[in-house]
N, C-alpha and C positions, 0 to 999 in steps of 0.2 A: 553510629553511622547508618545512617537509612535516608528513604526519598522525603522526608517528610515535611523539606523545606524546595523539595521540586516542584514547578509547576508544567501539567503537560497538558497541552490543546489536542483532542484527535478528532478528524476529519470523516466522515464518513456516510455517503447516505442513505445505505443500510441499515437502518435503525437497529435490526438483530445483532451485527456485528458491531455497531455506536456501543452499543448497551456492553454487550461483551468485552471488548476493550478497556467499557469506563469500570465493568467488574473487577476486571484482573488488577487494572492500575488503582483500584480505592481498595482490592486482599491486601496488595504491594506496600501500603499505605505511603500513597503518594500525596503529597499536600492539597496540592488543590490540582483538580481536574476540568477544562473546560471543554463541553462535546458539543460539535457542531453538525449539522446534519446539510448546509450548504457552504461550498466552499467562498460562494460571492459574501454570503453573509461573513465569515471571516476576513474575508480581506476589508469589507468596510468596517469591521473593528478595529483591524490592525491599522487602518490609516490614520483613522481617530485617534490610535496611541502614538500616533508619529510627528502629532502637532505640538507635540511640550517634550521637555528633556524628563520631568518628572513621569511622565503617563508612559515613558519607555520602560521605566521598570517595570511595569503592567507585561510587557512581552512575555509569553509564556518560555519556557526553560528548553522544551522540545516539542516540535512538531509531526505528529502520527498522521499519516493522511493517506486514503484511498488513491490509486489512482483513476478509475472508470468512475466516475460520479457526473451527474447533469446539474445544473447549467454548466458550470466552473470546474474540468478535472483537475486530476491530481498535479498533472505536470505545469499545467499550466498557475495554478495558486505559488509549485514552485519556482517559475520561471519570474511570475510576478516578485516573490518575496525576495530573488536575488538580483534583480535587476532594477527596479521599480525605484524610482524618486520618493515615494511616499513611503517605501516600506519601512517599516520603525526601527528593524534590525536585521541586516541581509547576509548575519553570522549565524543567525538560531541554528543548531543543529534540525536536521529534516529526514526523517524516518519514512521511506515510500512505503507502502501493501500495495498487492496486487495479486490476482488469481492467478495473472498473466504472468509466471516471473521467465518468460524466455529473454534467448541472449537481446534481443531488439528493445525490448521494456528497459531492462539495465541500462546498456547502453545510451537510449535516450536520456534515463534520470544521471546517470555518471555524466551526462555531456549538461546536464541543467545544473546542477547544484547541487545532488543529492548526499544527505552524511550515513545512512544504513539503504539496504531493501531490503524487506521481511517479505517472505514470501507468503504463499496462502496454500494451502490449509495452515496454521503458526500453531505452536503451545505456546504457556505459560513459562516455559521454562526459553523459548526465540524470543520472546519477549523481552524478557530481565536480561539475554546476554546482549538484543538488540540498545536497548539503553544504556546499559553498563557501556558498550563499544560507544556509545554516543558520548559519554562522561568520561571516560578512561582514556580512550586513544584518540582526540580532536587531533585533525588532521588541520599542516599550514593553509591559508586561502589563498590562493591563487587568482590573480587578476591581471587578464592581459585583453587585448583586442577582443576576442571573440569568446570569454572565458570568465567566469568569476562562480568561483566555490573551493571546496577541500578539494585541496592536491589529489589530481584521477590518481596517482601512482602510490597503490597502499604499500607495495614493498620497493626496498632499494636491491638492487640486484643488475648483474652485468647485461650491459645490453648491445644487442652482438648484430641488430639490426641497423640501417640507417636513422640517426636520430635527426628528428625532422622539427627539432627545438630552432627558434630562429634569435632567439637572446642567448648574449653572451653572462658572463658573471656582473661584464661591466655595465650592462642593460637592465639589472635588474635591483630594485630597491627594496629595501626590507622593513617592511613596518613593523611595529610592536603597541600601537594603539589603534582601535579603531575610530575613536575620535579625529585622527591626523588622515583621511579619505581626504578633504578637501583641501589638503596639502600638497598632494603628491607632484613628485619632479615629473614636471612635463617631457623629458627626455629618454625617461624611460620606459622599455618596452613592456617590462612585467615588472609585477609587485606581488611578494610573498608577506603575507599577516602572518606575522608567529605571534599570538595574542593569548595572555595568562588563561590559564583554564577557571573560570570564574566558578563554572560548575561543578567542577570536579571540589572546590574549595565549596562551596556550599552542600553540595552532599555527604562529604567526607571530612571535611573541617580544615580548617585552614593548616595547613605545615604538615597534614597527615600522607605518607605516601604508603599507607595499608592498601591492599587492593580491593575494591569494591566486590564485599562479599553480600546475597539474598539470605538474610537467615532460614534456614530451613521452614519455623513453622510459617513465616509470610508466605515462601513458595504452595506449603499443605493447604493455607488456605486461599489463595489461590484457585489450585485445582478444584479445590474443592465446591469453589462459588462457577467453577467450569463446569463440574461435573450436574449442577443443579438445575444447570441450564438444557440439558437434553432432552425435557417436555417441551420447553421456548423453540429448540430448535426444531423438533417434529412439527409445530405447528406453524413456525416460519415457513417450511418445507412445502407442508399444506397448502399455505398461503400462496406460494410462489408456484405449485401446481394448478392452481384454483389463476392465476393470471395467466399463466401458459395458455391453458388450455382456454380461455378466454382470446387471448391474443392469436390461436390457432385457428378457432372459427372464425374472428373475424379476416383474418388470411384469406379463408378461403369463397368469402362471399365478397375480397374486394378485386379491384382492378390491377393492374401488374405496378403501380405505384402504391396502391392503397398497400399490397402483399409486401413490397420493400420494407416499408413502415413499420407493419406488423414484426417481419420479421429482425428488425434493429432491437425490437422491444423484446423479442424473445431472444436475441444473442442478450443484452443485458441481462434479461434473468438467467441465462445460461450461466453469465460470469460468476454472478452472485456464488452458485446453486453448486458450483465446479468448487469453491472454498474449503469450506471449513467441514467436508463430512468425516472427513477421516477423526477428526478431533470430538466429535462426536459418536465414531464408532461405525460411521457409516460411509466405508469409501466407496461401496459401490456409485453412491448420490455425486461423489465427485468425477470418479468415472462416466459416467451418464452426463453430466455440467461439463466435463473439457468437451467430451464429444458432439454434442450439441452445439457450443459455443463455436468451436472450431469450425463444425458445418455451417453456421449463419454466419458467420465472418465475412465481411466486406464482399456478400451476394451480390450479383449485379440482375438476376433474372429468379424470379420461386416460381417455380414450373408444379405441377401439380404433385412430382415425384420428391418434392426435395420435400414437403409439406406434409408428405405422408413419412416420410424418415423422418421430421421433428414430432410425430405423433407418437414414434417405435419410443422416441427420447421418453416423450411424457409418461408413456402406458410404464417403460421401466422406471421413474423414479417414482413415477405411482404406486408401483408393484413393491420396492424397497420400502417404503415408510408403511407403507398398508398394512405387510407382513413383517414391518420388522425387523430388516435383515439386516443382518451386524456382519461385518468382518464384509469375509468373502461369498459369505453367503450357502456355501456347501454347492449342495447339488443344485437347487432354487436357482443360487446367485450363477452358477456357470448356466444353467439354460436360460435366463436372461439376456447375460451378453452375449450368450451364442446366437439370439433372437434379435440381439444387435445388430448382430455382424451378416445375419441373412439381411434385414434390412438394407444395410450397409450394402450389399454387392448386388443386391434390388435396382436400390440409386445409380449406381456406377453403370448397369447394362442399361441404364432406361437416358444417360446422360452420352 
Protein backbone atom coordinates (compact mmCIF):
# COMPACT_ATOMS: atom_id res chain seq x y z
CA UNK A 1 0.00 0.00 0.00
CA UNK A 2 1.77 3.21 -0.97
CA UNK A 3 1.16 6.45 -3.52
CA UNK A 4 3.08 4.86 -6.03
CA UNK A 5 0.43 4.49 -8.52
CA UNK A 6 -0.81 8.30 -7.51
CA UNK A 7 -0.54 10.95 -9.79
CA UNK A 8 -0.45 14.60 -8.21
CA UNK A 9 -0.31 18.09 -10.12
CA UNK A 10 0.88 21.10 -7.60
CA UNK A 11 0.36 24.46 -8.43
CA UNK A 12 2.58 27.02 -7.41
CA UNK A 13 4.47 30.08 -8.44
CA UNK A 14 6.80 30.27 -5.86
CA UNK A 15 9.29 28.18 -7.16
CA UNK A 16 10.88 27.71 -3.40
CA UNK A 17 7.77 26.29 -2.30
CA UNK A 18 7.09 24.26 -6.17
CA UNK A 19 10.35 22.69 -5.43
CA UNK A 20 9.52 21.91 -1.72
CA UNK A 21 6.25 20.41 -2.30
CA UNK A 22 7.72 18.30 -5.38
CA UNK A 23 10.31 17.14 -2.44
CA UNK A 24 8.14 15.99 -0.02
CA UNK A 25 5.56 14.19 -2.61
CA UNK A 26 8.85 12.18 -4.67
CA UNK A 27 10.27 11.27 -0.05
CA UNK A 28 6.52 10.09 -0.18
CA UNK A 29 7.25 8.18 -3.24
CA UNK A 30 4.41 9.24 -5.20
CA UNK A 31 4.45 8.06 -8.83
CA UNK A 32 4.46 10.61 -10.79
CA UNK A 33 4.46 14.30 -10.05
CA UNK A 34 3.57 17.13 -12.22
CA UNK A 35 4.77 20.90 -11.15
CA UNK A 36 3.48 23.90 -12.51
CA UNK A 37 4.54 27.11 -11.89
CA UNK A 38 1.50 28.93 -13.90
CA UNK A 39 -1.99 28.15 -13.32
CA UNK A 40 -3.05 29.32 -17.23
CA UNK A 41 -0.48 26.98 -18.28
CA UNK A 42 -2.38 24.14 -16.52
CA UNK A 43 -5.55 24.82 -17.46
CA UNK A 44 -4.40 24.67 -21.18
CA UNK A 45 -3.20 21.12 -20.42
CA UNK A 46 -6.09 19.99 -18.84
CA UNK A 47 -8.27 21.18 -21.81
CA UNK A 48 -6.12 19.40 -24.26
CA UNK A 49 -6.88 16.26 -22.05
CA UNK A 50 -10.63 16.84 -22.30
CA UNK A 51 -10.66 16.42 -26.11
CA UNK A 52 -10.57 12.32 -26.09
CA UNK A 53 -12.05 9.87 -23.55
CA UNK A 54 -8.48 8.12 -23.71
CA UNK A 55 -6.24 11.51 -22.81
CA UNK A 56 -8.74 11.67 -19.63
CA UNK A 57 -6.94 9.15 -18.00
CA UNK A 58 -3.92 11.65 -18.25
CA UNK A 59 -5.98 13.75 -15.36
CA UNK A 60 -3.88 13.89 -12.46
CA UNK A 61 -5.15 11.93 -9.13
CA UNK A 62 -4.94 15.26 -6.95
CA UNK A 63 -4.65 18.67 -7.33
CA UNK A 64 -2.31 20.96 -4.88
CA UNK A 65 -2.55 24.42 -5.79
CA UNK A 66 -1.73 27.96 -4.31
CA UNK A 67 -4.03 30.24 -3.87
CA UNK A 68 -2.36 34.07 -4.50
CA UNK A 69 -0.53 33.30 -7.71
CA UNK A 70 -0.42 35.78 -10.99
CA UNK A 71 -1.90 35.53 -13.84
CA UNK A 72 -4.47 32.70 -13.04
CA UNK A 73 -5.20 32.30 -8.82
CA UNK A 74 -5.85 29.70 -6.97
CA UNK A 75 -9.58 30.07 -6.76
CA UNK A 76 -10.20 30.71 -9.86
CA UNK A 77 -8.22 27.45 -11.74
CA UNK A 78 -10.80 26.02 -9.15
CA UNK A 79 -13.68 27.67 -10.10
CA UNK A 80 -12.68 26.81 -13.77
CA UNK A 81 -11.97 22.97 -13.21
CA UNK A 82 -15.70 22.66 -11.56
CA UNK A 83 -17.60 24.52 -13.61
CA UNK A 84 -15.83 24.67 -17.01
CA UNK A 85 -17.36 22.69 -20.38
CA UNK A 86 -13.81 21.80 -21.12
CA UNK A 87 -12.60 20.71 -17.97
CA UNK A 88 -11.57 16.97 -18.45
CA UNK A 89 -12.75 15.94 -14.86
CA UNK A 90 -14.64 18.33 -12.47
CA UNK A 91 -14.45 15.31 -9.67
CA UNK A 92 -10.48 15.57 -9.20
CA UNK A 93 -10.11 16.00 -5.61
CA UNK A 94 -8.51 19.80 -4.98
CA UNK A 95 -6.29 20.58 -2.20
CA UNK A 96 -6.08 24.63 -1.66
CA UNK A 97 -2.70 26.39 0.32
CA UNK A 98 -2.66 29.62 1.30
CA UNK A 99 -0.65 31.85 3.85
CA UNK A 100 -4.03 33.47 4.15
CA UNK A 101 -5.93 30.51 5.90
CA UNK A 102 -8.80 32.97 7.62
CA UNK A 103 -12.43 32.22 7.98
CA UNK A 104 -13.08 34.31 4.46
CA UNK A 105 -10.22 32.24 2.35
CA UNK A 106 -12.19 28.92 3.55
CA UNK A 107 -15.33 29.95 3.00
CA UNK A 108 -14.70 31.26 -0.57
CA UNK A 109 -12.84 27.66 -1.59
CA UNK A 110 -15.98 25.68 0.64
CA UNK A 111 -18.35 27.88 -1.68
CA UNK A 112 -16.08 26.88 -5.04
CA UNK A 113 -15.34 23.28 -4.87
CA UNK A 114 -12.68 22.84 -2.66
CA UNK A 115 -11.82 18.86 -1.22
CA UNK A 116 -8.87 20.00 1.72
CA UNK A 117 -7.28 23.50 2.81
CA UNK A 118 -3.88 23.18 4.03
CA UNK A 119 -2.93 25.90 5.55
CA UNK A 120 0.66 27.70 5.49
CA UNK A 121 3.30 27.52 7.34
CA UNK A 122 2.35 23.09 6.55
CA UNK A 123 4.70 19.90 7.56
CA UNK A 124 5.20 16.90 6.13
CA UNK A 125 3.32 15.25 8.27
CA UNK A 126 -0.38 18.10 7.05
CA UNK A 127 0.67 16.85 4.15
CA UNK A 128 0.25 12.92 4.23
CA UNK A 129 -3.05 13.47 6.54
CA UNK A 130 -4.10 16.26 3.75
CA UNK A 131 -4.06 13.52 1.04
CA UNK A 132 -4.94 10.51 2.96
CA UNK A 133 -8.40 12.88 3.75
CA UNK A 134 -8.45 13.40 0.11
CA UNK A 135 -8.33 9.23 -0.69
CA UNK A 136 -10.02 8.01 2.47
CA UNK A 137 -13.10 10.15 3.16
CA UNK A 138 -14.41 11.57 -0.72
CA UNK A 139 -17.22 13.41 0.16
CA UNK A 140 -20.91 12.93 -2.00
CA UNK A 141 -20.90 15.89 -5.02
CA UNK A 142 -23.35 17.98 -4.86
CA UNK A 143 -24.98 19.81 -7.84
CA UNK A 144 -27.67 22.24 -7.81
CA UNK A 145 -28.37 25.67 -9.18
CA UNK A 146 -25.68 27.63 -7.77
CA UNK A 147 -23.32 24.71 -6.41
CA UNK A 148 -21.43 21.88 -7.70
CA UNK A 149 -18.55 20.11 -5.40
CA UNK A 150 -18.19 17.82 -2.14
CA UNK A 151 -20.96 18.10 0.16
CA UNK A 152 -20.04 21.65 2.40
CA UNK A 153 -21.46 19.62 5.26
CA UNK A 154 -18.41 17.30 6.67
CA UNK A 155 -20.43 16.19 9.64
CA UNK A 156 -23.94 14.89 10.12
CA UNK A 157 -25.34 16.38 13.33
CA UNK A 158 -28.61 17.96 14.63
CA UNK A 159 -29.52 20.99 13.29
CA UNK A 160 -31.53 23.28 15.59
CA UNK A 161 -31.34 26.34 13.03
CA UNK A 162 -33.63 27.14 10.13
CA UNK A 163 -32.71 24.95 7.40
CA UNK A 164 -32.77 26.92 4.29
CA UNK A 165 -32.46 23.60 1.96
CA UNK A 166 -35.09 24.33 -0.67
CA UNK A 167 -35.25 20.47 -2.12
CA UNK A 168 -37.15 17.98 -0.97
CA UNK A 169 -36.11 14.00 -0.94
CA UNK A 170 -38.39 13.97 -3.97
CA UNK A 171 -36.36 16.83 -5.80
CA UNK A 172 -33.35 15.14 -5.67
CA UNK A 173 -31.60 12.49 -7.81
CA UNK A 174 -28.94 10.34 -7.05
CA UNK A 175 -26.07 9.42 -9.40
CA UNK A 176 -23.58 6.77 -9.06
CA UNK A 177 -21.57 7.45 -12.41
CA UNK A 178 -20.18 10.24 -13.48
CA UNK A 179 -20.43 9.46 -17.08
CA UNK A 180 -24.62 9.76 -16.69
CA UNK A 181 -23.91 14.20 -16.30
CA UNK A 182 -25.64 14.38 -19.57
CA UNK A 183 -28.57 12.43 -18.46
CA UNK A 184 -29.82 14.13 -15.76
CA UNK A 185 -33.77 14.40 -15.06
CA UNK A 186 -34.52 17.87 -15.91
CA UNK A 187 -36.94 18.08 -12.88
CA UNK A 188 -34.81 17.90 -10.42
CA UNK A 189 -33.54 20.42 -8.29
CA UNK A 190 -30.24 18.68 -6.88
CA UNK A 191 -28.20 15.83 -7.63
CA UNK A 192 -25.89 13.89 -5.12
CA UNK A 193 -22.73 11.84 -7.10
CA UNK A 194 -22.14 8.90 -4.66
CA UNK A 195 -19.40 7.79 -7.14
CA UNK A 196 -16.95 4.53 -6.29
CA UNK A 197 -13.76 5.66 -4.74
CA UNK A 198 -11.49 4.96 -7.72
CA UNK A 199 -8.59 6.29 -5.73
CA UNK A 200 -8.79 4.88 -2.68
CA UNK A 201 -8.79 1.43 -4.91
CA UNK A 202 -5.70 2.43 -6.67
CA UNK A 203 -3.72 3.34 -3.79
CA UNK A 204 -4.81 0.64 -1.54
CA UNK A 205 -5.82 -2.13 -3.84
CA UNK A 206 -8.96 -3.06 -4.83
CA UNK A 207 -11.22 -4.94 -1.88
CA UNK A 208 -8.70 -3.57 0.70
CA UNK A 209 -10.43 -1.47 3.59
CA UNK A 210 -7.02 -1.28 5.72
CA UNK A 211 -6.57 2.30 6.51
CA UNK A 212 -4.19 4.24 4.61
CA UNK A 213 -1.18 4.05 6.72
CA UNK A 214 2.61 6.67 5.69
CA UNK A 215 5.20 4.13 6.62
CA UNK A 216 7.33 5.68 9.06
CA UNK A 217 10.67 5.71 7.16
CA UNK A 218 8.84 7.63 3.90
CA UNK A 219 7.67 10.14 6.62
CA UNK A 220 11.90 10.28 8.09
CA UNK A 221 12.59 10.93 4.71
CA UNK A 222 10.57 13.18 4.04
CA UNK A 223 11.66 15.46 6.70
CA UNK A 224 14.60 14.82 6.06
CA UNK A 225 14.77 16.23 2.35
CA UNK A 226 12.74 19.14 4.50
CA UNK A 227 15.25 19.65 6.80
CA UNK A 228 17.98 20.08 3.70
CA UNK A 229 16.40 22.66 2.43
CA UNK A 230 17.03 25.39 5.20
CA UNK A 231 20.13 26.93 3.14
CA UNK A 232 17.41 27.06 -0.10
CA UNK A 233 15.25 28.75 2.17
CA UNK A 234 17.75 31.57 3.76
CA UNK A 235 18.42 32.35 0.39
CA UNK A 236 15.02 32.45 -0.96
CA UNK A 237 14.63 34.76 2.06
CA UNK A 238 17.38 36.83 0.73
CA UNK A 239 16.01 36.89 -2.40
CA UNK A 240 12.71 38.08 -1.37
CA UNK A 241 14.46 40.95 0.78
CA UNK A 242 16.77 41.90 -1.96
CA UNK A 243 13.01 42.58 -4.17
CA UNK A 244 11.50 44.29 -1.17
CA UNK A 245 13.55 46.54 -0.61
CA UNK A 246 13.78 47.14 -4.42
CA UNK A 247 10.13 47.60 -4.71
CA UNK A 248 10.45 50.13 -1.50
CA UNK A 249 12.67 52.53 -3.39
CA UNK A 250 10.94 52.44 -6.15
CA UNK A 251 7.79 53.45 -3.72
CA UNK A 252 9.23 56.09 -2.79
CA UNK A 253 10.46 57.91 -5.92
CA UNK A 254 6.92 57.23 -7.71
CA UNK A 255 3.57 59.09 -7.93
CA UNK A 256 0.71 57.99 -5.60
CA UNK A 257 -0.35 55.31 -8.49
CA UNK A 258 3.16 54.34 -9.22
CA UNK A 259 3.27 53.85 -4.88
CA UNK A 260 -0.14 51.50 -5.08
CA UNK A 261 1.84 49.42 -7.56
CA UNK A 262 4.73 49.10 -5.68
CA UNK A 263 2.95 48.44 -2.83
CA UNK A 264 0.66 45.25 -4.43
CA UNK A 265 4.17 43.89 -5.10
CA UNK A 266 5.42 44.02 -1.77
CA UNK A 267 1.92 42.63 -0.02
CA UNK A 268 2.69 39.67 -2.59
CA UNK A 269 6.10 39.15 -1.24
CA UNK A 270 4.70 39.67 2.20
CA UNK A 271 2.31 36.51 1.46
CA UNK A 272 5.01 34.49 0.38
CA UNK A 273 7.48 35.54 3.18
CA UNK A 274 4.43 35.08 6.25
CA UNK A 275 4.59 30.91 5.06
CA UNK A 276 6.74 28.67 5.74
CA UNK A 277 9.16 30.12 8.48
CA UNK A 278 8.10 28.30 11.21
CA UNK A 279 8.95 25.09 9.37
CA UNK A 280 12.17 26.24 8.86
CA UNK A 281 12.76 27.34 12.34
CA UNK A 282 12.19 30.72 11.86
CA UNK A 283 8.81 32.20 13.01
CA UNK A 284 9.82 35.27 13.76
CA UNK A 285 10.17 35.77 9.36
CA UNK A 286 6.50 34.70 9.62
CA UNK A 287 5.59 37.13 12.17
CA UNK A 288 7.21 39.99 10.34
CA UNK A 289 5.27 38.49 6.58
CA UNK A 290 1.50 38.31 8.44
CA UNK A 291 2.45 41.88 9.56
CA UNK A 292 3.47 43.41 6.73
CA UNK A 293 1.02 41.59 4.36
CA UNK A 294 -1.83 42.55 6.54
CA UNK A 295 -0.52 46.42 6.39
CA UNK A 296 -0.36 46.52 2.36
CA UNK A 297 -3.65 44.88 2.07
CA UNK A 298 -6.04 46.38 -0.18
CA UNK A 299 -4.19 50.28 0.58
CA UNK A 300 -6.03 52.77 -1.11
CA UNK A 301 -3.44 55.79 -0.29
CA UNK A 302 0.95 55.06 0.71
CA UNK A 303 1.55 58.20 2.45
CA UNK A 304 5.06 58.53 3.30
CA UNK A 305 4.31 57.09 6.90
CA UNK A 306 2.93 53.74 5.91
CA UNK A 307 6.34 53.39 3.53
CA UNK A 308 8.47 53.81 6.31
CA UNK A 309 6.54 51.04 8.57
CA UNK A 310 7.19 48.67 5.49
CA UNK A 311 10.92 49.51 5.97
CA UNK A 312 10.66 48.67 10.20
CA UNK A 313 9.11 45.20 8.17
CA UNK A 314 12.26 44.80 6.00
CA UNK A 315 15.15 45.99 8.54
CA UNK A 316 13.30 43.01 10.82
CA UNK A 317 13.36 40.15 8.44
CA UNK A 318 16.72 41.38 7.64
CA UNK A 319 17.93 41.39 10.99
CA UNK A 320 16.27 37.60 11.38
CA UNK A 321 18.14 35.71 8.57
CA UNK A 322 21.47 38.11 9.01
CA UNK A 323 21.70 36.86 12.60
CA UNK A 324 20.27 33.87 12.47
CA UNK A 325 17.57 33.94 14.74
CA UNK A 326 15.73 30.62 15.26
CA UNK A 327 12.75 30.17 17.57
CA UNK A 328 11.87 33.18 19.44
CA UNK A 329 14.65 34.70 19.30
CA UNK A 330 15.63 35.42 23.05
CA UNK A 331 16.33 38.87 23.91
CA UNK A 332 17.38 39.81 20.13
CA UNK A 333 14.04 38.54 18.90
CA UNK A 334 11.89 40.41 21.71
CA UNK A 335 13.67 43.90 20.95
CA UNK A 336 12.82 43.46 17.40
CA UNK A 337 9.13 43.13 17.65
CA UNK A 338 9.17 45.57 20.28
CA UNK A 339 10.80 47.82 17.49
CA UNK A 340 7.84 46.69 15.68
CA UNK A 341 5.34 47.71 17.67
CA UNK A 342 6.98 51.29 18.19
CA UNK A 343 6.90 51.51 14.53
CA UNK A 344 3.52 50.35 14.56
CA UNK A 345 2.05 53.09 16.94
CA UNK A 346 4.47 55.71 14.79
CA UNK A 347 1.89 54.75 11.97
CA UNK A 348 -1.33 54.82 13.88
CA UNK A 349 -0.48 58.86 15.49
CA UNK A 350 0.95 59.95 12.11
CA UNK A 351 -2.73 58.35 10.41
Amino acid sequence: MGFEHLSVMVVDDSRFVLTMLTMILRALKVGKILAHADASEVIADLKVLSKSTAARALVPDIIICDWIMSPITGDMLLRWLRLSEDSPDRFVPFIMISGAADSDKVRISRNLGVTEFLAKPFSVAAVCDHLIAAIEQPRPFLYTRDYFGPDRRRQRRPWNDVDRRVATADDIEYIYSASTMSKLKPSAKAFIFRLPNRLREKVAGLGRGDPIVIPPDLMQAAEQQLDRMEDDYSDWVRGSIKRLVDAHAKALDANSKGRIEQVIAINRLAHELRGQGSTFGYPLITVFGRSLYECTLNVETAEDSLLEFVKAHIDGISAVIREKIKGTGGELGNELVASLEVARKKLRMSS
